[in-house]
Structures are given as C-alpha cells and as structure tokens.
C-alpha positions in Angstrom: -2.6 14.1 12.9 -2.8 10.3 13.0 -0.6 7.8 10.5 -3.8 7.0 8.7 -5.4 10.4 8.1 -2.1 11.4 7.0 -2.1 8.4 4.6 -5.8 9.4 3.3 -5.0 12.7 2.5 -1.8 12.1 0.4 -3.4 9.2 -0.9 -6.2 11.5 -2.0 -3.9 14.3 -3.7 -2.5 11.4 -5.8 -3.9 11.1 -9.2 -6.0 7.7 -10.0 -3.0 5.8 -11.1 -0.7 6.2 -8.8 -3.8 6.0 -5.6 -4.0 2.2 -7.7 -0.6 1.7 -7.2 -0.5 2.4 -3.5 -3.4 0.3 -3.3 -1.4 -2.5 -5.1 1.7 -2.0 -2.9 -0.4 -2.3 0.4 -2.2 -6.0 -0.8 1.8 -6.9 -1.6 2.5 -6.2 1.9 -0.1 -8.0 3.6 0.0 -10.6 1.0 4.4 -11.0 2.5 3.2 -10.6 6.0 0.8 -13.3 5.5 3.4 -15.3 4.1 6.2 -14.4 7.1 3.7 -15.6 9.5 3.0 -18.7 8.2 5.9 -19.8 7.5 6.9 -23.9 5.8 8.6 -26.4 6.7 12.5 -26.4 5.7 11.5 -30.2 4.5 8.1 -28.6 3.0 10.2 -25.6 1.2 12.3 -28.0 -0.3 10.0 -30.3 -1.2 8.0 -27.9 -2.9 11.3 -26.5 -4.6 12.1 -30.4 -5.7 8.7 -30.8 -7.1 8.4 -27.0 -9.2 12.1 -28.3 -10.8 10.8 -31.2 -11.7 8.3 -30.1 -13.3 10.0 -27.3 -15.0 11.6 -30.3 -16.7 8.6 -32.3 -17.9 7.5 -29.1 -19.5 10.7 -28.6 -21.3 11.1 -32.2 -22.5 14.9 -31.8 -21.7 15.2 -36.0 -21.0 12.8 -36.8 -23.7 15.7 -37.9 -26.5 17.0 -40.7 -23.8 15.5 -43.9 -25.6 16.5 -46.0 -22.8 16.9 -44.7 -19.4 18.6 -47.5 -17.7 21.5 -47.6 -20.2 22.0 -44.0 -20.1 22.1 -44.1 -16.5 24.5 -46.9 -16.4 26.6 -44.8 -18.4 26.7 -42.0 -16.1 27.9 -44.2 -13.1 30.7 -45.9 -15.3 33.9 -45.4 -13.3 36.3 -42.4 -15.0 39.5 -40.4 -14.6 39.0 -37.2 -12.3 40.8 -34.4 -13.9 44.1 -34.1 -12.6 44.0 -37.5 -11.0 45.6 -39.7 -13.2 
C-alpha cells in the first residue's frame, strides 16, 4: 500500500475533529518548510528582531515618563563605581 493511501484511510476512520486537526498540522508543516527554504538574512533576522522590540515598547509606553531624554541619558553615561572596584 502506498504512504498516501495509507494516510487517506486512517485519515478517513478519524472522526471530523481530529481529520481537522491533521489537516491543520499538515498546512503547519508546509507553512515551516516554506519558511526553512527561504531562509533571511542573519542582518535581516536581526533587524526584524530590533524593529518587533522596538515596537513592543512604543506599545507599552515604558519610556513615556522621561520628560527630557537628553538629561536622562546624560545621566546614564555619568561615570560610577563598579561594584567591587573601589
């Protein structure tokens, strides 16, 4: 018997919900596949991963108390004691 008359008739003794969820497992497979072969860019990847952080942020208004940036940044950069390095 071939792979895919095997696959029909155990996908047909399956009851509707579960032949759905085979169904939904095979698009997820070609769905990765799709994605393996067409891989991005390492600088693309990370680019991408730089821009959803970003705006992850916007959305959560985490900087939005900061009533003036440049001080606040110049405070960050002031010179300080490393722990343990007196």
């Amino acid at each position: 018997m071939a792979l895919i008359e095997q696959i029909q008739k155990d996908m047909v003794a399956l009851p509707l919900d579960k032949q759905k969820e085979v169904l939904d497992f095979i698009l997820f497979l070609r769905q990765r596949q799709q994605s393996a072969n067409a891989p991005l860019a390492s600088d693309e990847r990370g680019a991408q991963g730089i821009k959803k952080s970003l705006q992850k942020l916007a959305k959560m208004r985490l900087f939005a108390d900061i009533d003036h940036p440049v001080d606040w940044q110049r405070n960050l950069r002031q010179d300080r004691c490393l722990p343990g390095r007196e």
